[in-house]
C-alpha positions as a Markdown table, in Angstrom:
| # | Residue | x | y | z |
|---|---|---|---|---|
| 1 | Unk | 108.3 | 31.0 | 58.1 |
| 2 | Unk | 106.4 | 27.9 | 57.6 |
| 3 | Unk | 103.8 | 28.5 | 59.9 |
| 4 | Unk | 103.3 | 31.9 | 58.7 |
| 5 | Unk | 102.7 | 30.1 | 54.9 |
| 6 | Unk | 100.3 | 27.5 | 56.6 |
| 7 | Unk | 98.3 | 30.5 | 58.0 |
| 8 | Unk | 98.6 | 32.3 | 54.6 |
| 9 | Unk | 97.1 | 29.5 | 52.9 |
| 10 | Unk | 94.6 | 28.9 | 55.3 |
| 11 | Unk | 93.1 | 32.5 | 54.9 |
| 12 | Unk | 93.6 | 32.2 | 51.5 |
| 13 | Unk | 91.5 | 29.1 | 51.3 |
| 14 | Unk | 89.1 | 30.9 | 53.6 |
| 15 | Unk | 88.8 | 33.4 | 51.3 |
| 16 | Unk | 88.5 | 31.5 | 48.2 |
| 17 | Unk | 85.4 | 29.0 | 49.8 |
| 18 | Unk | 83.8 | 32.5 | 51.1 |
| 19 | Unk | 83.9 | 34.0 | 47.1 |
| 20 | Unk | 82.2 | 30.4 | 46.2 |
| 21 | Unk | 79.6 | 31.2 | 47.9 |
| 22 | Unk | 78.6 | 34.6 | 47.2 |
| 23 | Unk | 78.8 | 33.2 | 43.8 |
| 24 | Unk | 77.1 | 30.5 | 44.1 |
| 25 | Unk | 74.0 | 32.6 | 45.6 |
| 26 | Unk | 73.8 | 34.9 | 42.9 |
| 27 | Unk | 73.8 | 32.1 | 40.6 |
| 28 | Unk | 70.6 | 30.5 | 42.6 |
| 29 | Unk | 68.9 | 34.0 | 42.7 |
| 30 | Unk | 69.6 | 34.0 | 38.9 |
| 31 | Unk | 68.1 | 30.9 | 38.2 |
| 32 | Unk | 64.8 | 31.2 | 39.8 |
| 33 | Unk | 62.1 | 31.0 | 36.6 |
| 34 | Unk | 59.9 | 33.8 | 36.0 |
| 35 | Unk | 56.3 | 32.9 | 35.3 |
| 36 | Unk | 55.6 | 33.0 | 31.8 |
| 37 | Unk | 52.0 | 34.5 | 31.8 |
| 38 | Unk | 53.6 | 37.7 | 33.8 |
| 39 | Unk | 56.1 | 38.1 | 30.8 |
| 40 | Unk | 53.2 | 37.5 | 28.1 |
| 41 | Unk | 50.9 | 39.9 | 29.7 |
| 42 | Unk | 53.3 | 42.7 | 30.7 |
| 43 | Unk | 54.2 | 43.0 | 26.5 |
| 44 | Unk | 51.1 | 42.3 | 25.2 |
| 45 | Unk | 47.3 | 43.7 | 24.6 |
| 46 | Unk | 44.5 | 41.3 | 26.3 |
| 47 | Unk | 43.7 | 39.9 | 22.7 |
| 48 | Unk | 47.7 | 38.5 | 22.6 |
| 49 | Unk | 47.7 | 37.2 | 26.1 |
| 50 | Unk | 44.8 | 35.6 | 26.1 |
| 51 | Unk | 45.5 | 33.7 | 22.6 |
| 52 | Unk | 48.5 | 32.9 | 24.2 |
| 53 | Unk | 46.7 | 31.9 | 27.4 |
| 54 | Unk | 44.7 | 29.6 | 25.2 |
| 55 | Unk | 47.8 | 28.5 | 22.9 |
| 56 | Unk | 49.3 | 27.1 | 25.8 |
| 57 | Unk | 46.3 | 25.1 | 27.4 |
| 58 | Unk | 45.9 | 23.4 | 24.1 |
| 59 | Unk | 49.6 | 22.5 | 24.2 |
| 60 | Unk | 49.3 | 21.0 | 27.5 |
| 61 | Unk | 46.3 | 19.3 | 27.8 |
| 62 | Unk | 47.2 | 16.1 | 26.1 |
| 63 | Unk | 50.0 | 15.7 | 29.4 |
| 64 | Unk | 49.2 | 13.8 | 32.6 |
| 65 | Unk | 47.8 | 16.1 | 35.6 |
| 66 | Unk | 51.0 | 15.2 | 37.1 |
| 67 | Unk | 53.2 | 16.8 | 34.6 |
| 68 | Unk | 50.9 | 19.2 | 33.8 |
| 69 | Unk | 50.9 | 20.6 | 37.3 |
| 70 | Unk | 54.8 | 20.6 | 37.2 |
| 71 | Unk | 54.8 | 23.2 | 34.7 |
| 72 | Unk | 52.0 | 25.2 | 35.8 |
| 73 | Unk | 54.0 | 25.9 | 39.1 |
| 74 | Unk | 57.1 | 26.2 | 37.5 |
| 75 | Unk | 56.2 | 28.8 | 34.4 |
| 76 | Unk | 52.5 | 29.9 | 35.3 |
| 77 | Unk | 52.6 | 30.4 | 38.9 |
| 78 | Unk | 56.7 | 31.2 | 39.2 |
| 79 | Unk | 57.6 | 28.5 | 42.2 |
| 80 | Unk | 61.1 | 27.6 | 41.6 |
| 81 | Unk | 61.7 | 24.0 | 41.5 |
| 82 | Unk | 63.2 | 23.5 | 45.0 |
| 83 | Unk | 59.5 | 24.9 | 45.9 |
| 84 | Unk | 57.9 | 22.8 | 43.8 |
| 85 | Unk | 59.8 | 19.9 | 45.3 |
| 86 | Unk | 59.2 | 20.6 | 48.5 |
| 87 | Unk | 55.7 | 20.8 | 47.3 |
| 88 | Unk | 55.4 | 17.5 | 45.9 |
| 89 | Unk | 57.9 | 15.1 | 48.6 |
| 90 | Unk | 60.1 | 14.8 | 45.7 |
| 91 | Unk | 64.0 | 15.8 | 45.3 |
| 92 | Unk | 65.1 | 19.1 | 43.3 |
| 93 | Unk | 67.0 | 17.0 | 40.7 |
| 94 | Unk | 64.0 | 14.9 | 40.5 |
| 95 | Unk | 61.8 | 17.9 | 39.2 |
| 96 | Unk | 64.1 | 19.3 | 36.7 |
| 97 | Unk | 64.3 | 15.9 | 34.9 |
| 98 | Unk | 60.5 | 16.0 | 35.1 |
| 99 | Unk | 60.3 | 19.4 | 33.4 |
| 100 | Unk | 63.4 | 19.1 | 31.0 |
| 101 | Unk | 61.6 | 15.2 | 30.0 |
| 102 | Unk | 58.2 | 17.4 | 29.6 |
| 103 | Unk | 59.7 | 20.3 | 27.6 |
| 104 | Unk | 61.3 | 17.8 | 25.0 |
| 105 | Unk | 57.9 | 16.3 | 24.5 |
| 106 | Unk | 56.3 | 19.3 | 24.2 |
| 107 | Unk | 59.0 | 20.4 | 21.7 |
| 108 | Unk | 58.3 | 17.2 | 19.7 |
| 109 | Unk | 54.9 | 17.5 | 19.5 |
| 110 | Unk | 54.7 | 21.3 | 18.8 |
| 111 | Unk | 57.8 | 20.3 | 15.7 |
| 112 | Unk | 54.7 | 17.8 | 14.5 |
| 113 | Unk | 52.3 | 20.4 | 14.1 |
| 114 | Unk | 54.4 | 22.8 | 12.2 |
């Protein structure tokens, strides 16, 4: 009897870890960022998407080349970040506290100009 619980469990377990990971997949295909100029230009004429094109180089231009070309691969050109990591020798984690640090600036100064 205990054995057959000690092999229950360990299927179970087996199981449960195999679930995990078929979630955790879906979850990483989910979170892979679309670029933003394909989503501007799919719902818009070409006089919107390229005020928007133009909205969004005046936004970024007062950032550093480095940070700017963090979320040009990210948002304009669709990399996700482990790509864009891989791109640039640095770690994952290392690139989304690069673009969250970016996108709070960028919040801050567009909540100025309003």
């Amino acid at each position: 009897m205990d054995r057959a619980q000690t092999v229950y469990e360990r299927y179970k377990n087996e199981i449960c870890r195999i679930g995990w990971r078929v979630q955790y997949r879906a979850r990483k295909i989910n979170r892979v960022e679309c670029p933003l100029l394909d989503n501007i230009q799919a719902g818009t004429n070409f006089t919107q998407a390229s005020e928007n094109k133009i909205m969004i180089e005046q936004i970024t231009e007062g950032l550093p080349a480095f940070e700017k070309s963090i979320l040009y691969k990210i948002y304009l050109e669709g990399y996700s970040e482990a790509e864009v990591a891989k791109q640039l020798n640095m770690s994952q984690q290392a690139v989304s506290k690069w673009k969250k640090k970016i996108l709070s600036q960028l919040s801050q100064t567009t909540k100025l100009l309003d």
